[in-house]
Phi, psi and omega in degrees: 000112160281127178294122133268124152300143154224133203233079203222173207249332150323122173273313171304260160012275176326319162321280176333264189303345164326261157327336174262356162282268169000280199314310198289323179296338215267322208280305172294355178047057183238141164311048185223173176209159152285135206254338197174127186217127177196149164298337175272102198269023160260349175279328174326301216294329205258334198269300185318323177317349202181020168218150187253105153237124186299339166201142185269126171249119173243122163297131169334240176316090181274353194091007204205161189288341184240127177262218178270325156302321169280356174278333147279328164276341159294324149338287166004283198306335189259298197265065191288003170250000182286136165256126196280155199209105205261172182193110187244142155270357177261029181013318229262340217272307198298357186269283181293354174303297190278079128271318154321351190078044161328079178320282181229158160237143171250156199240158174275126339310146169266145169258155166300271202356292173302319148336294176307311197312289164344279185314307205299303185330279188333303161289339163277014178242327189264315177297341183271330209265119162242024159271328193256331197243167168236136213239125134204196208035086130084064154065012190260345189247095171277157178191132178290131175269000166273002186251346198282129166275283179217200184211099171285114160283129148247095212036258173255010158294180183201121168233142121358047163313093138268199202278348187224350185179179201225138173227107176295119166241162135287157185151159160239161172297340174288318168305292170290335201275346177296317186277358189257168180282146181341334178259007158237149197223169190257141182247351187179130178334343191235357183211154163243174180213144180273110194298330170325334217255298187336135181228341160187168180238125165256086191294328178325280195238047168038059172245154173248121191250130165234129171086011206048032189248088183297336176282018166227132181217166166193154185231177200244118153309124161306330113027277215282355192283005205232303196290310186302318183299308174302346169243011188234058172274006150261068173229172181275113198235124204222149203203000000 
């Protein structure tokens, strides 16, 4: 599932794409949703704090002491893989757009056409991409693999920790684990753990603490307590 923002200084505008997205993720069957549309780009500035988002549309010229440009590069700054995607009525704008690393610019008025084009490209570069996202049922389910924390099996469910929210799949670990990258590894017959994520360990009563968060754990099978320990040699291991 991809998050999209969207930022424009227009409520009509906003409305407008809102909808020719909607429409585009349904006619392509692609996994996203808009998470947040707003004029104010101090509320962007307040949602990134404590939200992950995956791909940004921002109008330039917001109207505002902050543009759309300075939203990017604070975007930047927290996120160097989210894409950004600018949308103008200034042509004189497209130049300095990409400097931020700028996936695409739509120049005003947007057509769905143009549009589709854009998204369907956007989603054939994260499906090709096997550093930022993890893939599954066949590429329809994306999940950022820096945000994923650990993976709980619950009978043929499989849910999904990350770092902003939890995603229920079907599945098994027999299944999943050839796609996932080298730094998630299985710690107990019901869970992996992303070691990136690890912040201590606890052997005493085989718990794993992530992100300095105690209410986010997972815990270590005797099975698993050797394998984790041999690849987990820089953590805080606490007794």
């Amino acid at each position: 599932m991809l998050d999209f923002l969207l930022c424009d200084d227009n409520n009509i505008i906003l409305s407008k794409l809102e909808k020719m997205l909607n429409s585009i993720f349904t006619k392509k069957c692609f996994e996203a949703q808009v998470v947040l549309s707003t004029t104010n780009p101090n509320t962007v500035i307040n949602y990134i704090k404590t939200h992950t988002v995956n791909v940004f549309i921002l109008d330039i010229d917001l109207k505002s002491k902050i543009s759309g440009l300075d939203l990017a590069e604070i975007i930047r700054k927290k996120d160097k893989n989210t894409y950004i995607i600018f949308l103008t009525g200034h042509l004189e704008y497209s130049l300095v757009a990409y400097k931020y690393k700028t996936f695409d610019y739509l120049p005003k008025p947007i057509t769905i056409e143009r549009l589709e084009n854009t998204i369907t490209r956007l989603f054939e570069d994260v499906i090709d991409s096997k550093i930022k996202f993890v893939k599954f049922d066949n590429s329809k389910t994306l999940i950022r693999q820096d945000t994923i924390q650990y993976i709980q099996k619950d009978g043929m469910k499989l849910i999904f920790y990350t770092d902003t929210k939890k995603y229920e799949l079907y599945g098994s670990f027999r299944k999943i684990l050839p796609n996932l990258p080298k730094q998630f590894i299985q710690c107990h017959k019901s869970y992996i753990v992303n070691l990136e994520k690890i912040t201590d360990i606890n052997m005493c009563n085989n718990t794993i603490f992530l992100n300095n968060n105690e209410n986010s754990k997972c815990y270590i099978g005797p099975k698993y307590k050797n394998q984790l320990l041999e690849v987990f040699d820089n953590g805080n291991i606490s007794c």
